[in-house]
C-alpha positions as CSV (number, residue, x, y, z in Angstrom):
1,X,-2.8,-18.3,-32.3
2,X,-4.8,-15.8,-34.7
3,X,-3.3,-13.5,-36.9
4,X,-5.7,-11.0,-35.0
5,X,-3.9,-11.6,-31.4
6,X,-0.6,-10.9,-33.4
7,X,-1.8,-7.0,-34.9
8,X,-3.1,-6.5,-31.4
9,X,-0.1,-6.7,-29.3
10,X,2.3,-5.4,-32.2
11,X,-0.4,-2.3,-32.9
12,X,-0.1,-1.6,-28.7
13,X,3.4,-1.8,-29.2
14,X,3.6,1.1,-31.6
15,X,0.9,2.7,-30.0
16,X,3.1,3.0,-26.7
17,X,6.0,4.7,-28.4
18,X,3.1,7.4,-29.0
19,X,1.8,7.6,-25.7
20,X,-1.0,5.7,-26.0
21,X,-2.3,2.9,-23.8
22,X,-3.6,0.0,-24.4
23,X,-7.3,-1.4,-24.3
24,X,-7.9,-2.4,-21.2
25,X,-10.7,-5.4,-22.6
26,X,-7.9,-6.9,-25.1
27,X,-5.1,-6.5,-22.6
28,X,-7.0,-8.7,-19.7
29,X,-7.5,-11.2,-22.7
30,X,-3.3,-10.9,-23.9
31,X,-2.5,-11.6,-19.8
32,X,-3.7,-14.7,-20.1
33,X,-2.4,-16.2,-23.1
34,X,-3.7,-19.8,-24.6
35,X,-0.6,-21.1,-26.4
36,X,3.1,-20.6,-26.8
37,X,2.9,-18.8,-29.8
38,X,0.5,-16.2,-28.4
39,X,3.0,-15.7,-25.5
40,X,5.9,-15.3,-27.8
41,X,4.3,-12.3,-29.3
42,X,3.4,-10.8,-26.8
43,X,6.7,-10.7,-25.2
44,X,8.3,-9.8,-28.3
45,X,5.9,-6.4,-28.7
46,X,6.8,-5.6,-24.9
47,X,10.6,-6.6,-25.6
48,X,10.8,-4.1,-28.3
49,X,9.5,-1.4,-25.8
50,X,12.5,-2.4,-23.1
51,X,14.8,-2.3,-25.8
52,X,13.5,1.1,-27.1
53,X,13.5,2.6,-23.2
54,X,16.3,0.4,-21.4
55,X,18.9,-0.3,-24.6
56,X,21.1,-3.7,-24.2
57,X,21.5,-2.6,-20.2
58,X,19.7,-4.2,-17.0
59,X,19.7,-2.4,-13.8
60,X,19.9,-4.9,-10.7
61,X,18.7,-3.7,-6.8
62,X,18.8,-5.1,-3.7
63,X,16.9,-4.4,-0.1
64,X,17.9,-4.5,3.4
65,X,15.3,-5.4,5.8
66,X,16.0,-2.4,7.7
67,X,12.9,-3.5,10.7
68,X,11.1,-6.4,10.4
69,X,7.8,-7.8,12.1
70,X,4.7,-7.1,13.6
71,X,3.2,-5.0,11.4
72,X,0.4,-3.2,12.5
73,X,-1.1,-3.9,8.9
74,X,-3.3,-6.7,7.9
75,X,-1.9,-7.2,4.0
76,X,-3.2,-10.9,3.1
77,X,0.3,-12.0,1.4
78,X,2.5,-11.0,4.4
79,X,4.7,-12.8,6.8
80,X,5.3,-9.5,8.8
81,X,1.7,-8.7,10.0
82,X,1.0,-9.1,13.1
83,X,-2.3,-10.5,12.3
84,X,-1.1,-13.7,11.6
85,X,1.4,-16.7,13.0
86,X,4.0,-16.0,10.7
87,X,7.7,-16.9,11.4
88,X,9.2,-14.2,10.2
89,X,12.2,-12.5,12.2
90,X,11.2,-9.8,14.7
91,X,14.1,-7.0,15.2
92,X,14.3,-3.2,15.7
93,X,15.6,-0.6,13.5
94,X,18.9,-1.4,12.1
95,X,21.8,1.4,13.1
96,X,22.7,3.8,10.0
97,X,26.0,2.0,9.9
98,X,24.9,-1.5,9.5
99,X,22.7,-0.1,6.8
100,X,25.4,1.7,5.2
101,X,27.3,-1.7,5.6
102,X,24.5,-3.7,3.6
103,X,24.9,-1.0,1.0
104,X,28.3,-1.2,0.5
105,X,27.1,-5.1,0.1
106,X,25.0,-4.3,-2.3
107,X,27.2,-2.6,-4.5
108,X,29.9,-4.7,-4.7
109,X,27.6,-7.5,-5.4
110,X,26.3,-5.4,-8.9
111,X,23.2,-3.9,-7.9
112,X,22.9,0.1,-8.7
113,X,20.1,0.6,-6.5
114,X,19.7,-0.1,-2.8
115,X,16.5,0.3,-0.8
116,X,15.8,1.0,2.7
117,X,12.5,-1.6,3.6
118,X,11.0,-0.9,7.7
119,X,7.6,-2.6,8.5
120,X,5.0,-0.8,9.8
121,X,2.0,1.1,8.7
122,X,4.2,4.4,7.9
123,X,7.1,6.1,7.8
124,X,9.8,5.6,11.1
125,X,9.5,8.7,13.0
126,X,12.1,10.8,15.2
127,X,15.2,9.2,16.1
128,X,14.4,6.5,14.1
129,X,13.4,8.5,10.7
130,X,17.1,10.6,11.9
131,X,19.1,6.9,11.5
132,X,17.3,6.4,8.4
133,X,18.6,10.1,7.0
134,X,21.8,9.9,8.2
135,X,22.4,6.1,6.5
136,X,20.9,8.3,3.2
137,X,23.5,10.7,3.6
138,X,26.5,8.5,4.0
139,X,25.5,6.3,1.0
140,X,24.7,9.3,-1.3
141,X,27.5,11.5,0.0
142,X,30.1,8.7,-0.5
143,X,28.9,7.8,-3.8
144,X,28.0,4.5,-2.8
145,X,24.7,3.7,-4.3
146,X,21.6,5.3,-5.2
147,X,19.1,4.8,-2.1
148,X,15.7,4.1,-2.4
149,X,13.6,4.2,0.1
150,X,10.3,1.6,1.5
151,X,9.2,3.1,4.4
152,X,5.4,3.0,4.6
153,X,2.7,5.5,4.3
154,X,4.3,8.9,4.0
155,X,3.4,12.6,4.9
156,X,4.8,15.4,2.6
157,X,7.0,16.2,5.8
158,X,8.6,13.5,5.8
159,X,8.8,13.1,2.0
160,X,10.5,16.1,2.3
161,X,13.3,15.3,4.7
162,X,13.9,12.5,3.2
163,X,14.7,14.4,-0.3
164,X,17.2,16.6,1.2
165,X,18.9,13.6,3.0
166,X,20.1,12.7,-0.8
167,X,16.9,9.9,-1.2
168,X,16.6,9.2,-4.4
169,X,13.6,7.4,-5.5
170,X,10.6,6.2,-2.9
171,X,9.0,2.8,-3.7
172,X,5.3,2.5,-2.7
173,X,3.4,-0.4,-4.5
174,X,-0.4,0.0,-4.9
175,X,-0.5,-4.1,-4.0
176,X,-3.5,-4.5,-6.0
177,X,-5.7,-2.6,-8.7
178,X,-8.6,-0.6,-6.9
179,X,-11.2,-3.1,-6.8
180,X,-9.6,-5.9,-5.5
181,X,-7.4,-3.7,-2.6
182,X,-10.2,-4.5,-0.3
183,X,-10.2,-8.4,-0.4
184,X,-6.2,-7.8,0.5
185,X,-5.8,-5.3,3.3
186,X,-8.7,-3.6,5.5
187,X,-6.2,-1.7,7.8
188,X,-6.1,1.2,5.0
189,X,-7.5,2.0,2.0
190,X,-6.1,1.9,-1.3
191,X,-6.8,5.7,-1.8
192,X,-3.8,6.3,1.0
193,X,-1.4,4.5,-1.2
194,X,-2.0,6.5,-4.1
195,X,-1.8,9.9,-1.8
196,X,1.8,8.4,-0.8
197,X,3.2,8.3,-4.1
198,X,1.8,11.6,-4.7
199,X,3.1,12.8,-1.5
200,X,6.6,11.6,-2.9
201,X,6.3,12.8,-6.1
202,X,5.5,16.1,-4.8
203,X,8.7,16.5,-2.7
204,X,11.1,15.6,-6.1
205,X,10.9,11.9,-5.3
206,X,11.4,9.4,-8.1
207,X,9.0,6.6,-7.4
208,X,9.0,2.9,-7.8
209,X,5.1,2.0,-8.1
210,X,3.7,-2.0,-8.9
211,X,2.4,-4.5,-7.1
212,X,1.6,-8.2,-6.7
213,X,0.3,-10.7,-9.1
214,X,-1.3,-14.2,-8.1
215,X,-3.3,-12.5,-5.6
216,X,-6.4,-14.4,-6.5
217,X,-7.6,-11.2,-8.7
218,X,-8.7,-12.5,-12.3
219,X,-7.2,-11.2,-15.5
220,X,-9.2,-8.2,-15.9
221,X,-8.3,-7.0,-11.8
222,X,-4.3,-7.6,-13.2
223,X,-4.6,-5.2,-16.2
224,X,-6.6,-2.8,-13.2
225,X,-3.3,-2.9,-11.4
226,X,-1.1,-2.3,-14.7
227,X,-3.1,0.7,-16.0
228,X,-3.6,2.0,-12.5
229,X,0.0,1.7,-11.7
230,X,0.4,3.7,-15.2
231,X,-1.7,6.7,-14.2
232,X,1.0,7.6,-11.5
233,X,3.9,7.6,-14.2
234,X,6.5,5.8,-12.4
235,X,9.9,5.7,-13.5
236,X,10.1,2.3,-12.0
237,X,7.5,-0.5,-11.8
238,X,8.7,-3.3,-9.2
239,X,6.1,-6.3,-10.2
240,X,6.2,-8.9,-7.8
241,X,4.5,-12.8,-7.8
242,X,2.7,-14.1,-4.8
243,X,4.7,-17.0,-2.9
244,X,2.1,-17.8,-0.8
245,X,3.3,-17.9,2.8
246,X,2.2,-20.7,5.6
247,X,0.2,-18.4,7.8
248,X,-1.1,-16.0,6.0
249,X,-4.8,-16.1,4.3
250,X,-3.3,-16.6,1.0
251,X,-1.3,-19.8,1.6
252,X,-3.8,-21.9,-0.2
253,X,-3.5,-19.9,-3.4
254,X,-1.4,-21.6,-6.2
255,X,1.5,-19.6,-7.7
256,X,1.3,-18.3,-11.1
257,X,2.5,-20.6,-14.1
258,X,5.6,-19.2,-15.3
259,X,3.6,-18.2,-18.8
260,X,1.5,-16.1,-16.7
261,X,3.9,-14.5,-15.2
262,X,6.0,-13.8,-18.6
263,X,2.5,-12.4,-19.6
264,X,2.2,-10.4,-17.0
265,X,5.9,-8.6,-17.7
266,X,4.8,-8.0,-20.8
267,X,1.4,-6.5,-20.4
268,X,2.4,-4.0,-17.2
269,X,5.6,-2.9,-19.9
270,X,2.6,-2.2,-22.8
271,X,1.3,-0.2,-20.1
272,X,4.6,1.8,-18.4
273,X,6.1,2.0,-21.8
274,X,8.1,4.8,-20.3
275,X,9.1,3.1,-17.1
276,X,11.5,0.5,-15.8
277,X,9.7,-2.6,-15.5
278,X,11.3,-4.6,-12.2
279,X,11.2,-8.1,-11.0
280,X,11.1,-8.6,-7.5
281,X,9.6,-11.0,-5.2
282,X,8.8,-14.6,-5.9
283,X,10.2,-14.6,-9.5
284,X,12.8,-17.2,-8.6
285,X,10.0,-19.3,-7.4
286,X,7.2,-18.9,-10.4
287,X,10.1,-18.2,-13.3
288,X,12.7,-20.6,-11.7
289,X,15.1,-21.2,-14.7
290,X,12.6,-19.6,-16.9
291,X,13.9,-16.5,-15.4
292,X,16.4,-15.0,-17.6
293,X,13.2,-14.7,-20.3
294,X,11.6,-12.0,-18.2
295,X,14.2,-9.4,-20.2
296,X,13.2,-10.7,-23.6
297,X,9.3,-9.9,-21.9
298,X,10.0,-6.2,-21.5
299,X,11.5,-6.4,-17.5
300,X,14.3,-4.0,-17.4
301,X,15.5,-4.5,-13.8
302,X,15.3,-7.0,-11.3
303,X,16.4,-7.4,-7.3
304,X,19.1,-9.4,-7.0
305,X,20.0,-11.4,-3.2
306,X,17.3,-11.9,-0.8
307,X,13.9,-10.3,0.0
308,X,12.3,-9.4,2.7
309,X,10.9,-13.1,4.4
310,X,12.5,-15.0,1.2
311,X,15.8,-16.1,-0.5
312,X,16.3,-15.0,-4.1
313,X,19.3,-15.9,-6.4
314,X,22.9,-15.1,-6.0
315,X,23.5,-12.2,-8.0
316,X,26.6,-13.7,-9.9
317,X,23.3,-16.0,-11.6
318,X,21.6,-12.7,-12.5
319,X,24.8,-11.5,-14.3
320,X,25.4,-14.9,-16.0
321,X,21.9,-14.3,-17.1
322,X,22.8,-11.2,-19.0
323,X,25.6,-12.6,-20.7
324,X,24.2,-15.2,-22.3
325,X,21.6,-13.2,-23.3
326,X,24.3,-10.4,-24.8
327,X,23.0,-7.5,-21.9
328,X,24.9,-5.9,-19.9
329,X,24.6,-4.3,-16.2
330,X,24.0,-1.0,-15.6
331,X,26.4,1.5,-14.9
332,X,26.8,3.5,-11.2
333,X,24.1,5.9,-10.5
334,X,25.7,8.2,-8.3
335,X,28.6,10.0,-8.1
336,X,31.2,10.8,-5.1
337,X,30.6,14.3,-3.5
338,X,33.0,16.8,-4.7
């Protein structure tokens, strides 16, 4: 490890507090680190940003498959395209009361956020967008937990309804930095994510913006994604690692180490200084018992339970996590109607 590697990290650090990001070069060559003592660095530089932005707290979500399977879509990492032989489970549009019922789940489990996941190119429309509003309603209204919603590619329409049905924050993940969006998904183009989140953020939308590493993208295509998920100033960054799935095109690909994947924390938090960085998919499988270090790398959330087409960890691991680490959860995000 060089002295020079330690001033670099550190210096973006400080440089974050300021609003600056980091150099785009050095940050592709920090995301891959060659030792342990280059690693430890660089999470402690990110870890002094969570701690800065998140205090001693972690917030915890969890997802509800809400529909699931065949999606018209061609995304290389998923189990739910249609495109390929996947096994994953094939069902209609949960009713707003089964959804309302995971909430509640969700909640009492420890998780302060709660997100509504369909498949399909875009948004549920009609009835189906109406069960989706009226689930929103109840869960805001009550004061259950703060809904999030994953619905697709979205029109300002229905960005719109879905703000005065009491949604509070709409996830949309980029998936991959602009050059390598194409070797992942031909159905649409990477330019119709980003109008998404803007479409979001235009209706008074939070929004929860990341995407996947371990996608076969080298280190410079990661730190793409990292300052491209940056330019959209997200107040949540969900960062995912690719499990590869039997079936789909990128089931030959190894997972990440989990070094790489600590790196990876670390770098998209030098980047979203300013937002939550979240782990998500595959981290039980590329951090395994490694996990609880992804706080001390700048993540400031995580989804606790199970994923879409995956298990994750019991959530009563997650909060063992935290106290041996001296964090603490979150408190309740929403409040009961008056």
């Amino acid at each position: 490890m060089s002295d020079n590697f330690t001033k670099q990290v550190h210096q973006a650090a400080r440089d974050a507090l300021q609003g600056r990001r980091p150099d785009p070069a050095q940050a592709a060559r920090w995301i891959e680190p060659q030792d342990l003592g280059e690693l430890s660095q660089l999470m402690a530089a990110a870890g002094s940003l969570r701690a800065a932005h998140e205090g001693e707290t972690v917030e915890f979500c969890a997802i509800v498959n809400a529909r699931s399977g065949r999606c018209s879509e061609d995304c290389a990492f998923c189990a739910q395209s249609a495109h390929y032989p996947g096994k994953a489970e094939v069902y209609p549009l949960l009713a707003a009361e089964e959804m309302v019922r995971r909430g509640k789940a969700a909640a009492q489990a420890g998780a302060q956020r709660f997100g509504i996941v369909t498949s399909g190119r875009g948004c549920p429309e009609g009835e189906a967008l109406d069960e989706i509003c009226r689930a929103i309603e109840v869960l805001t209204g009550e004061g259950i937990i703060a809904p999030c919603g994953s619905l697709g590619l979205l029109s300002p329409e229905q960005a719109r309804r879905l703000r005065s049905a009491g949604l509070v924050r709409y996830h949309h993940n980029l998936e991959a930095g602009p050059s390598h969006f194409a070797r992942i998904c031909t159905t649409h183009a990477y330019a119709d994510r980003v109008d998404t989140v803007r479409a979001a953020q235009d209706a008074g939308l939070e929004v929860c913006v990341g995407g996947i590493v371990g996608l076969g993208e080298s280190p410079a295509e990661r730190v793409e994604l990292a300052e491209a998920v940056a330019e959209l100033e997200p107040q949540s960054v969900p960062l995912n690692f690719l499990n590869p799935i039997p079936g789909t095109p990128l089931s030959h690909l190894d997972t990440l180490s989990p070094t790489q994947a600590l790196a990876a924390v670390a770098v998209f938090k030098l980047f979203n200084p300013q937002a939550t960085v979240r782990t998500c998919g595959g981290r039980q499988q590329v951090l395994g018992n490694l996990a609880p270090l992804m706080y001390m790398a700048g993540a400031g959330a995580t989804m606790v339970g199970n994923y879409l087409t995956t298990e994750g960890r019991q959530p009563s691991e997650d909060l063992d996590d935290l106290a041996a680490l001296g964090l603490r959860p979150a408190g309740k995000l929403v409040k009961e109607a008056s």
